[in-house]
C-alpha positions in Angstrom: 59.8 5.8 -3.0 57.5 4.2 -5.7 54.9 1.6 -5.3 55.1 -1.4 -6.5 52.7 -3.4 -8.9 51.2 -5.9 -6.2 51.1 -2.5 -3.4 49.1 -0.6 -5.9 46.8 -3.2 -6.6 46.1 -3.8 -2.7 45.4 -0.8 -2.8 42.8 -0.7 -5.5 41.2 -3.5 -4.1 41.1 -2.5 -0.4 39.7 1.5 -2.0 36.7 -1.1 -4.4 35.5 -3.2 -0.8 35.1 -0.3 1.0 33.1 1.7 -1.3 31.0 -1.5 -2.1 30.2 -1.8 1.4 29.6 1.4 2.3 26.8 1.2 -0.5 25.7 -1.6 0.4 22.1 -1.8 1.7 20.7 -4.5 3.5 19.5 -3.5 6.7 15.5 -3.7 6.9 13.1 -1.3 8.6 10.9 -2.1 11.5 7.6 -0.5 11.3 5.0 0.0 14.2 2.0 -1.0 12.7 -0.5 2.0 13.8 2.7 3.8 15.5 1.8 5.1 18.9 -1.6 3.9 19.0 -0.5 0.4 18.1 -2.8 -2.5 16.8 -6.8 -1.8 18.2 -10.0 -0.5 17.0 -8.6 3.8 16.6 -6.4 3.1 13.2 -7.1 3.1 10.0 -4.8 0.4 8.8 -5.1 1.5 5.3 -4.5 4.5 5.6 -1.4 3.9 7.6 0.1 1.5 5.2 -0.8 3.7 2.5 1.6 6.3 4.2 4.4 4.0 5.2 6.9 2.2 2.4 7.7 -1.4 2.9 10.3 -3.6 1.5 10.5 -7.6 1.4 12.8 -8.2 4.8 10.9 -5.5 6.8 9.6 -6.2 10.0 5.9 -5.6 10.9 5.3 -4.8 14.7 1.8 -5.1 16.1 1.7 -3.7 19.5 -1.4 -3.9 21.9 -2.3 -5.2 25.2 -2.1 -9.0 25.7 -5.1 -11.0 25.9 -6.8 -8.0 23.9 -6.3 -9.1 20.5 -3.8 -11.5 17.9 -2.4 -11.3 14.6 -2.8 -14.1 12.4 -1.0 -13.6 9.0 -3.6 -14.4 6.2 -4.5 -15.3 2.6 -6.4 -12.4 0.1 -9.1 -14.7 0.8 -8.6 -14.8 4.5 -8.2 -10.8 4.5 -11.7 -10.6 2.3 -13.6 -12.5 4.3 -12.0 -11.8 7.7 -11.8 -15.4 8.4 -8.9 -17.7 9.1 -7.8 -20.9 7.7 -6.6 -23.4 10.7 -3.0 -23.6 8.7 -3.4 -19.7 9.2 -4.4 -19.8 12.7 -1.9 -22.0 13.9 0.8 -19.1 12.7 -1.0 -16.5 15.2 0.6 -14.4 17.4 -0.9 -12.9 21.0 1.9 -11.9 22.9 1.2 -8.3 22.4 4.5 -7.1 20.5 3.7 -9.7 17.5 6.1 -9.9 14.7 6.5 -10.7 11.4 9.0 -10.4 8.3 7.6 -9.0 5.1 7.9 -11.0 1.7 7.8 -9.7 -1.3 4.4 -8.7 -2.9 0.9 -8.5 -0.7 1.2 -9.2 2.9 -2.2 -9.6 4.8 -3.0 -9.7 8.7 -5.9 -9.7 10.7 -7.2 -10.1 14.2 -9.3 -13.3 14.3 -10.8 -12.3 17.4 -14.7 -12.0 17.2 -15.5 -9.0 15.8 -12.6 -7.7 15.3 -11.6 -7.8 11.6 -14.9 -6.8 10.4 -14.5 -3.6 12.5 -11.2 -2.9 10.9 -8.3 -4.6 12.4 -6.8 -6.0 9.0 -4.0 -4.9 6.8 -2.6 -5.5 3.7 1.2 -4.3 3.5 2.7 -3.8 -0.3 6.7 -4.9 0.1 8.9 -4.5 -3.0 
């Protein structure tokens, strides 16, 4: 038995949305910021972004103990300085399993913890 016109265009269509969607990419990627060791004083941060590709949706995960340490996401001038803005510091996490969605472009984080950024506990994350 033939197919009709209107049956074979169903058809089409029905054969185009699948293949569209089954191409269609839009989950993000959750990354562990210092994987097992999590966010402290043993990473180098750089070096783990450097090895690690992000994309504007990701998530960034900063895992340590509570009470320990924050994140605070920063300016360029924030990240160079290791210091804070209040506007900044009032977007801080501490719960211990901080996260935050990537935008496109230059990401920075820090701990604003005493100390803590100037012995390494910053990062700046590349998303395209």
């Amino acid at each position: 038995m033939a197919m009709g016109r209107g049956n074979g265009i169903k058809v089409l269509l029905l054969t185009f949305l699948v293949m569209a969607w089954s191409n269609h990419s839009d989950a993000s990627t959750s990354h562990t910021v210092g994987d097992s060791q999590g966010w402290g004083f043993s990473v180098s941060y750089n070096n783990w972004a450097d090895g690690h590709s992000f994309a504007a949706g990701d998530t960034l995960v900063f895992n340590y103990q509570q009470g320990m340490h924050n994140t605070v996401p920063v300016s360029l001038a924030g990240f160079r300085n290791c210091k804070a803005s209040a506007s900044e510091l009032s977007k801080a996490q501490s719960s211990g399993n901080d996260k935050f969605t990537l935008k496109k472009g230059a990401n920075y984080f820090l701990c604003s913890y005493q100390g803590h950024c100037s012995s390494g506990m910053k990062i700046q994350v590349n998303a395209n």
